[in-house]
Every structure is written in C-alpha cells, then in structure tokens.
C-alpha positions as CSV (number, residue, x, y, z in Angstrom):
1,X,31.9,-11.4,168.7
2,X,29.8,-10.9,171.6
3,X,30.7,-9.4,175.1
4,X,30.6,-12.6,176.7
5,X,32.4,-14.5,174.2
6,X,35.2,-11.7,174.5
7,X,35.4,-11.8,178.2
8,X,35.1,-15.4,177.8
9,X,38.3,-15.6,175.2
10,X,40.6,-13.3,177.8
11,X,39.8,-15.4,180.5
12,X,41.3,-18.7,179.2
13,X,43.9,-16.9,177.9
14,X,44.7,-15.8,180.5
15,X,44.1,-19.3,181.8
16,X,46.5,-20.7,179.6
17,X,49.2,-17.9,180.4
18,X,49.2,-19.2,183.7
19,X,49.5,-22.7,183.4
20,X,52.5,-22.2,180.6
21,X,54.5,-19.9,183.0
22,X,53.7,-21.9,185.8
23,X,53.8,-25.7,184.9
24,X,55.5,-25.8,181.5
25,X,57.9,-22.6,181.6
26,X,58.8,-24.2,185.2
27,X,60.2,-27.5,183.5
28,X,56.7,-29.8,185.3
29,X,55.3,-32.6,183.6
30,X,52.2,-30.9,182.2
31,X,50.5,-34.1,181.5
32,X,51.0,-35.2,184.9
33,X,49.2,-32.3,186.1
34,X,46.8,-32.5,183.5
35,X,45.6,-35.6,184.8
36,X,45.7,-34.6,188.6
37,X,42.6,-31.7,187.4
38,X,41.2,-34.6,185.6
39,X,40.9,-36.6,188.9
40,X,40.1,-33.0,190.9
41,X,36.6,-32.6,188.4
42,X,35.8,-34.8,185.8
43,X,32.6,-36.5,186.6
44,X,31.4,-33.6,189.6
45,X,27.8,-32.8,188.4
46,X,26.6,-29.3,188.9
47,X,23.4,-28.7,190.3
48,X,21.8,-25.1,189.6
49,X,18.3,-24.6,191.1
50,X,17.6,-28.5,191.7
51,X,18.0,-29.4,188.1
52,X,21.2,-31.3,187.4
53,X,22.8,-29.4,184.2
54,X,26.2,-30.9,183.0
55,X,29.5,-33.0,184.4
56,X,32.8,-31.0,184.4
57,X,35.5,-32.4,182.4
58,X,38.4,-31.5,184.5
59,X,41.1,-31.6,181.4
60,X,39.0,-28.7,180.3
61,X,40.7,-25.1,181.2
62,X,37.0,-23.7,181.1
63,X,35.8,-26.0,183.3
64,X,38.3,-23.8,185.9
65,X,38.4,-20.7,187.1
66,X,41.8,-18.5,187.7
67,X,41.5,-18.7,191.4
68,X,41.0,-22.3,191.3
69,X,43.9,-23.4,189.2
70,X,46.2,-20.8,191.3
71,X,44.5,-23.2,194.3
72,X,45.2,-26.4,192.7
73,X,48.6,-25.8,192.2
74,X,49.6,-24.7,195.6
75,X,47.8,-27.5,196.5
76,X,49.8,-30.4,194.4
77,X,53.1,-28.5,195.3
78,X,52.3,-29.0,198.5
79,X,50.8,-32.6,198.3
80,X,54.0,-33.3,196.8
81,X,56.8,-31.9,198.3
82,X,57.4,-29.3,195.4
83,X,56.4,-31.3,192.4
84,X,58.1,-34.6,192.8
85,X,55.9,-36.1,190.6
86,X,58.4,-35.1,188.3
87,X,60.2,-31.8,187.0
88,X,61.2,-32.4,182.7
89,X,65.2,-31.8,183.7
C-alpha cells in the first residue's frame, strides 16, 4: 500500500468516525442526512485548469473533506433548529 492510499484510508476513517459519533451515535436519521450531502454535491462538476474532470457524488464520504462535513453539519443543525428533521428516539 502506497503513501497516498494510506493517508487516503485514515482520512475516511476518520471521516466515518465522525459521522458515527456525530449523526448515528447522537440518535439522527443518518439517511436523512445522507441525502441532504446528496443535494449539497452530487452533480457539482469540478473544473481543474479549464478541463472539466468529474461530478461529485455527494453520498460519497471521499467526495468530502473533514472540515466540510464538520461545516455541513453545523450548518443543517442550524437550518433546522437542532435536527428536527428527525432524532431515531
């Protein structure tokens, strides 16, 4: 296994730590949320150097960094008055 692909493996673990302790852990509909990053980046096209490379698929945890998912949360708490798109109780 390469560098990369070790950095790479760490970061979504990492990734995933957070959204279990966060979302899941916390008792939040985690398919809820996994459709509100869905809406946030599926279909968003980067462009590197004026060549149009790939859509984001926004149910993808790669497609998002750390920093953005810790973004998008505060974010759709805050959207939604702590989460009232529904809590699992």
């Amino acid at each position: 296994m390469s560098q990369s692909d070790l950095n790479s493996s760490v970061e979504t673990q990492l990734k995933q730590n957070f959204l279990r302790d966060n979302i899941i852990s916390q008792g939040y509909d985690a398919e809820k949320f996994s459709d509100f990053l869905s809406d946030r980046k599926t279909g968003k096209t980067i462009l590197l150097e004026n060549i149009y490379i790939y859509s984001l698929d926004g149910t993808n945890i790669d497609s998002w960094t750390i920093s953005e998912l810790k973004d998008v949360m505060k974010f759709k708490i805050y959207q939604n008055n702590f989460f009232r798109w529904s809590r699992n109780s």
